[in-house]
C-alpha positions as CSV (number, residue, x, y, z in Angstrom):
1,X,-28.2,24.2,-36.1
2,X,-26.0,27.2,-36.3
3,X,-22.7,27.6,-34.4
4,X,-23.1,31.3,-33.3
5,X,-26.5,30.0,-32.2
6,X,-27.9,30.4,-28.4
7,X,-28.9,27.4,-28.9
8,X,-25.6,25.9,-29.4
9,X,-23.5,27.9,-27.1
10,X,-26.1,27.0,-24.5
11,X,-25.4,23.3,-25.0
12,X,-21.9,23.8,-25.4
13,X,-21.6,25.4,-21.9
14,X,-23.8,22.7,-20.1
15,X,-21.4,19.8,-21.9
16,X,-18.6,21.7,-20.1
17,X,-20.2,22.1,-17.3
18,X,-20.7,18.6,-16.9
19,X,-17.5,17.5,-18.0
20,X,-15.5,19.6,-15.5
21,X,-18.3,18.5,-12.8
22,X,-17.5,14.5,-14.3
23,X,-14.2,14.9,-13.8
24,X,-13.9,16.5,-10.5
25,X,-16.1,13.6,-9.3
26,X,-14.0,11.0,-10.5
27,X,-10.4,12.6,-9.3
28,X,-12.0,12.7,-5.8
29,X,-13.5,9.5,-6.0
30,X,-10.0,8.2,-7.6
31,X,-7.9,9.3,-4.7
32,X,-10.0,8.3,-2.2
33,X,-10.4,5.0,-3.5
34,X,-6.8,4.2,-3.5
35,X,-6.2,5.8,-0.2
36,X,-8.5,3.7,1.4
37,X,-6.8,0.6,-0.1
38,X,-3.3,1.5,0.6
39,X,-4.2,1.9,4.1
40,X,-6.1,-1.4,4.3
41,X,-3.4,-3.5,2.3
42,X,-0.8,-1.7,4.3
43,X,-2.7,-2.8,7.6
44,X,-3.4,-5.9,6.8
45,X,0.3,-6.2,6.1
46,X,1.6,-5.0,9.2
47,X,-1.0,-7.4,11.0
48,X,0.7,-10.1,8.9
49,X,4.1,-9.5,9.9
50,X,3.3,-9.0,13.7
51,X,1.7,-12.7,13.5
52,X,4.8,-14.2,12.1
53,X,7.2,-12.5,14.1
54,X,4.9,-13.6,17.2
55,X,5.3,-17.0,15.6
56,X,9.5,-17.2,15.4
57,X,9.8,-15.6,18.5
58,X,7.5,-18.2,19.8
59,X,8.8,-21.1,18.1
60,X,13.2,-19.6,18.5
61,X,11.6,-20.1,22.4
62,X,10.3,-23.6,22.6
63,X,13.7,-24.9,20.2
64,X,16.1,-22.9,22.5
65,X,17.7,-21.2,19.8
66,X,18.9,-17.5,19.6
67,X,17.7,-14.8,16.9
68,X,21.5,-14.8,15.8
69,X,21.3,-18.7,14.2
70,X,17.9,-17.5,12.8
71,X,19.2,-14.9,11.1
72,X,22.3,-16.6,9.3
73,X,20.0,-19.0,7.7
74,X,17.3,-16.1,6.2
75,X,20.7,-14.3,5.2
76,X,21.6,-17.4,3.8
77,X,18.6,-17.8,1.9
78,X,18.2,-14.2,0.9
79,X,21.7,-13.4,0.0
80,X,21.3,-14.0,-4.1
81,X,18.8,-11.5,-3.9
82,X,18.3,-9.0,-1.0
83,X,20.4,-7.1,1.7
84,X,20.9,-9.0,4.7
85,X,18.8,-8.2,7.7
86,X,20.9,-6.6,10.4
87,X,21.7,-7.7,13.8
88,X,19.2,-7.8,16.4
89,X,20.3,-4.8,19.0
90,X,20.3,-6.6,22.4
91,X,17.9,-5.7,25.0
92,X,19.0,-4.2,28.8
């Protein structure tokens, strides 16, 4: 087949075509993909941490102790590695 061919420009063209159409396609597909996840993991997170802050406030009630003991011991455990966690503001 000759390259100056119509022929061969034709095809040429229609690979393009397709490539930019392929491409296109998948970017959209891509983003909307990982969107969709980020929100769902991010969800599901937030879901997670509600349930175990219901949990500590629930259980900080039934042992009688304040959020202030509780959080000496997680900055005690965190302290080789992370921030600690600030004080709880108190509530009027």
């Amino acid at each position: 087949m000759k390259i100056n061919s119509i022929k061969y420009e034709i095809g040429v063209l229609y690979t393009l075509i397709l490539g930019v159409i392929l491409l296109i396609f998948s970017g959209v597909l891509y983003f909307l993909l990982s969107f969709t996840l980020y929100n769902e993991v991010d969800n599901n997170l937030k879901g997670t941490a509600q349930e175990i802050t219901q949990s500590v406030r629930i259980a900080l009630d039934q042992s009688g102790e304040n959020q202030e003991t509780l959080l000496q011991i997680i900055n005690g455990a965190l302290a080789p590695t992370e921030a600690p966690l600030p004080a709880p503001k108190n509530k009027k």
